[in-house]
FIKOLFI-540621 format. One line per 10 residues: number of its first residue (from 0); their letters; for each residue x negated, y negated, z of C-alpha. Coordinates in pm, whole numbers, always signed. Example, Ala and Ser with C-alpha at 12.3 -4.5 7.8 and 13.67 -1.06 7.14 Angstrom:
# residues 2
0) AS) -1230 +450 +780 | -1367 +106 +714 .
This chain:
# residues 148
0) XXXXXXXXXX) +4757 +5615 +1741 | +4429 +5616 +1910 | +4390 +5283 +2162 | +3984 +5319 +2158 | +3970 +5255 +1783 | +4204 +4918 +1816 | +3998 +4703 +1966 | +3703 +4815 +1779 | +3416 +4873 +2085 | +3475 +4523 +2229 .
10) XXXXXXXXXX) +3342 +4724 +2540 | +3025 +4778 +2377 | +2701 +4494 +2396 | +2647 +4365 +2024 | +2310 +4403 +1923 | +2132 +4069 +1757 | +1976 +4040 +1447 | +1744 +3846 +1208 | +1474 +3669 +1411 | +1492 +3453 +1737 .
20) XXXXXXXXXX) +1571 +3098 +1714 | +1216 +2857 +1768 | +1291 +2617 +2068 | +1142 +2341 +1818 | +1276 +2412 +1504 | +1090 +2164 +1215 | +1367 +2050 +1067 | +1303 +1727 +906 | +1152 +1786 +517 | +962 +1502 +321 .
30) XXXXXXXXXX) +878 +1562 -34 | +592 +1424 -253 | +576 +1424 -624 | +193 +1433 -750 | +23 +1428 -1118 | -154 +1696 -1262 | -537 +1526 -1150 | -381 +1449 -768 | -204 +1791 -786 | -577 +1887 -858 .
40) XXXXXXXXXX) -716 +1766 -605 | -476 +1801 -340 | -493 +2196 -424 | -878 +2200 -397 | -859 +2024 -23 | -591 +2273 +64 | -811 +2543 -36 | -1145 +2384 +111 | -933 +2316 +466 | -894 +2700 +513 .
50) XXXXXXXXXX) -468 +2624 +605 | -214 +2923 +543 | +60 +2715 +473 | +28 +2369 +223 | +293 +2191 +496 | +78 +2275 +773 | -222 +2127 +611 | +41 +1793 +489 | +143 +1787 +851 | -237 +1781 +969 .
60) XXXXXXXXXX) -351 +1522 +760 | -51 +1312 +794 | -52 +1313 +1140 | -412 +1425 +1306 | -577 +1153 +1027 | -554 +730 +1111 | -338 +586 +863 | -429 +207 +802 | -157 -56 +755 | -184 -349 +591 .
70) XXXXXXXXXX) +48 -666 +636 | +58 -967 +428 | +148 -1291 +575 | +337 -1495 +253 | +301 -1841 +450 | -146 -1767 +446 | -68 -1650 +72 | +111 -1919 -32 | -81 -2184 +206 | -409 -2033 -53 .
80) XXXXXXXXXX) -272 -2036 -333 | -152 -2408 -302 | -462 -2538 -230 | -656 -2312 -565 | -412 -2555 -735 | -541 -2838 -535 | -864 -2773 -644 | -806 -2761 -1018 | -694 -3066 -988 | -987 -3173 -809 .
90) XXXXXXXXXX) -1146 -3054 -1124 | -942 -3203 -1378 | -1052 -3548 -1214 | -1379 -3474 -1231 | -1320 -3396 -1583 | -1127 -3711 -1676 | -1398 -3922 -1462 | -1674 -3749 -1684 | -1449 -3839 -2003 | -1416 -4179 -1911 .
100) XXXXXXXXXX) -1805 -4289 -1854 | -1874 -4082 -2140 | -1614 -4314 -2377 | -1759 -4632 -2193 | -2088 -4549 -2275 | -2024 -4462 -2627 | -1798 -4824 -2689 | -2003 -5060 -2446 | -2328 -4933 -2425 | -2521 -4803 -2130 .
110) XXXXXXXXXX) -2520 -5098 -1930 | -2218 -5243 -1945 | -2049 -4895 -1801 | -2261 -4843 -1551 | -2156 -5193 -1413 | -1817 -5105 -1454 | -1820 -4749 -1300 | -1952 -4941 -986 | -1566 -5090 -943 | -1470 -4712 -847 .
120) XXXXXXXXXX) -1793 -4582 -687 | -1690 -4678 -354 | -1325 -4450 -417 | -1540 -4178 -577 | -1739 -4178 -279 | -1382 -4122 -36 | -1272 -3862 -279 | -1598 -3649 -248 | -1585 -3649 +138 | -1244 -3596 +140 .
130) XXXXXXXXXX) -1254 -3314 -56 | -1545 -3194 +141 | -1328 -3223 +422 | -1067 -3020 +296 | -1291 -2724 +143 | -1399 -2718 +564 | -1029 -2737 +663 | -924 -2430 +423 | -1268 -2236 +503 | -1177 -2233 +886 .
140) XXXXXXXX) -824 -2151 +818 | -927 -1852 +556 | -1149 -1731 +875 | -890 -1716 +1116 | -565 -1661 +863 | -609 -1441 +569 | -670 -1099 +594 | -1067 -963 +536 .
């Protein structure tokens, strides 16, 4: 038996093949799914952006193009949409108050509501700059609160 076939060239230098490793290999992989009009359209700006490769041109405007991020605080959201119902009912008093002189009128005659409606002009009057006061309150809070 012939010792320099055993150990099959272990003497000799291996030669390497298949490409050389990147020293940043892009390993991480995202993946989109798109309609047939996005799919589209997203083809036509690959085509228009003069890329080789459709993750290159992802990657660029992914990355190269501001992305703008929205947040939503639920307190300002809920804060507005408690007083909207505040001023339905604001509404609905109006309403009723309407209702009411309108019934007077039509049972006691023109004069004798009027006189009556004075008992609740003066509270009328607190309720309208009240509420005045509170459409300023929720217009400076909307400035400085909700989102634009």
């Amino acid at each position: 038996m012939n010792m320099e076939h055993v150990n099959n060239g272990a003497g000799r230098l291996k030669k390497k093949r298949g490409r050389k490793p990147k020293a940043d290999k892009q390993a991480y992989r995202y993946m989109i799914r798109l309609n047939n009009k996005d799919n589209e359209r997203f083809l036509s700006l690959f085509h228009k952006s003069g890329h080789k490769s459709k993750s290159r041109f992802i990657a660029d405007c992914v990355l190269n193009n501001p992305v703008k991020i929205v947040s939503i605080d639920e307190s300002a959201m809920n804060f507005a949409m408690l007083l909207s119902h505040f001023f339905a009912q604001f509404r609905a008093i109006k309403t009723n108050y309407n209702q009411a002189f309108q019934v007077l009128i039509r049972n006691l005659g023109e004069e004798k509501a009027r006189s009556m409606m004075k008992i609740i002009e003066k509270p009328t009057l607190d309720f309208i700059l009240i509420k005045g006061q509170i459409e300023d309150i929720y217009t400076q809070i909307r400035e400085r609160c909700l989102p634009k």
